[in-house]
C-alpha positions, 0 to 999 in steps of 0.5 A: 316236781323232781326229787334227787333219785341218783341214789336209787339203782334198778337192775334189768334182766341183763344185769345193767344198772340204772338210777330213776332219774335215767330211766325216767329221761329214757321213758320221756325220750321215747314220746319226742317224735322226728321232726316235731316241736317237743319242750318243757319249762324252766327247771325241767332237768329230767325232760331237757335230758329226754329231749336232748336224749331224742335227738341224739337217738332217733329224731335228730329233725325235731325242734327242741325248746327247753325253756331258761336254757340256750335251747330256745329259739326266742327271748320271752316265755311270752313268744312260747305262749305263742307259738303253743297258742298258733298250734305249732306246739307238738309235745309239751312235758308238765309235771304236778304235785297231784295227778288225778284218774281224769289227767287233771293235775295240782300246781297250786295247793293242797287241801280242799279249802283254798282260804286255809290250804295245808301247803301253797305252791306257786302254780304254773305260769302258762301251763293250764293254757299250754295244757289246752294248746300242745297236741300232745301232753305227757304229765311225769312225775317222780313220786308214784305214791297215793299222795300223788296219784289221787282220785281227785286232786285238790286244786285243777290247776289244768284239767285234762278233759273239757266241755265240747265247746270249748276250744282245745287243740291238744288232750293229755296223751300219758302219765310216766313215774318211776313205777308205770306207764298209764295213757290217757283214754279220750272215750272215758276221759281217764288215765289208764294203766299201760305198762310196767317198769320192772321189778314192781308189780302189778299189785305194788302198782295197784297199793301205790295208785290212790285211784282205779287202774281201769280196765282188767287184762294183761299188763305188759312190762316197760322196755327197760333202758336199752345199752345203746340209750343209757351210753349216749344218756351218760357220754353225750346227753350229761356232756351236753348239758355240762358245757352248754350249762344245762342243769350242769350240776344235776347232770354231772350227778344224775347222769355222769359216769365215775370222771364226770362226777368227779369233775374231770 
């Protein structure tokens, strides 16, 4: 679920630009750890420049799995199931058409009534599964909207919380979108707020949300891309997935200075 975001530029505090789809490869990159399996599915652009992002930057031991590319270590998705399966899966990125306050999320329709729903999608092929078996689940999307972030989505096609005896070896761990950072609260067994990409607010994240932000205090503000990761992003990560084929078109737009663009 990734719209075309090269259009749309931020600015941090220093003056320096970036567009939603950096900043959201940025935020992703920062979840991989050293040393860890981390993947995404096929047509992931923005978590296969994240996991690419992160091995360049600061977890050069970690073990990449980016599904329909060259970077994968096995033939079949069958050989993924797998393996997150064995509990050697450690972060799996997923994203939805709906995300709800319980870290349920939608692949499958909208509206209540599955006989006449008002749009289909094709689901997700091992996601709900992968949902239960990763140790760690960060849920992205690149629309922050009350559509988007619902009370109660339409369909659970993975649901975030579970009976206790039912087996789980991982939980969602957080939510990204263009907007907010939320973290998944196991005691409540709801997603709450954690920080804020500047410029929006507090209230513009409160308007925009469809279900409660959860417990009031201070809200920090997100780290913003820093140079050093918006450099190796644009020069090393975008010439990575050019020459290795890896959502070549999409990086050379999204993430590519002036000559990349322009295909040189």
């Amino acid at each position: 679920m990734q719209k075309d975001e090269g259009a749309f530029l931020r600015m941090d505090f220093v003056g320096q630009e970036y567009n939603e789809a950096e900043l959201m490869a940025v935020l992703l990159s920062r979840e991989v750890r050293d040393g860890e399996v981390s993947a995404c599915g096929a047509l992931s652009h923005i978590p296969a420049a994240a996991l690419l992002l992160a091995k360049e930057l600061h977890a050069p031991n970690a073990e990449l799995i980016i599904l329909n590319t060259v970077f994968k270590p096995f033939h079949t998705s069958r050989q993924f199931h797998f393996l997150a399966q064995r509990g050697e899966l450690d972060l799996f990125f997923v994203s939805g058409v709906q995300i709800d306050r319980c870290g349920n999320y939608n692949l499958h329709q909208l509206g209540p009534d599955p006989e006449r729903p008002r749009a289909r999608f094709p689901g997700g092929y091992g996601g709900g599964m992968i949902y239960y078996a990763a140790r760690r689940t960060v849920v992205f999307r690149t629309e922050h909207t009350r559509r988007s972030l619902v009370e109660r989505v339409d369909f659970v096609s993975a649901a975030g919380t579970t009976p206790p005896d039912v087996l789980r070896l991982g939980h969602p761990s957080k939510v990204l979108t263009p907007k907010a950072a939320f973290r998944f609260d196991r005691t409540r067994g709801s997603l709450q707020l954690d920080s804020i990409h500047a410029p929006y607010t507090l209230d513009h994240v409160r308007e925009n949300t469809g279900f409660d932000l959860g417990p009031s205090g201070t809200v920090t503000v997100t780290p913003a891309p820093s140079r050093e990761e918006l450099r190796v992003l644009r020069q090393v990560v975008c010439r990575k997935m050019i020459d290795t084929g890896t959502y070549a078109e999409w990086a050379r737009r999204q993430l590519g200075d002036a000559e990349t663009r322009a295909g040189r």
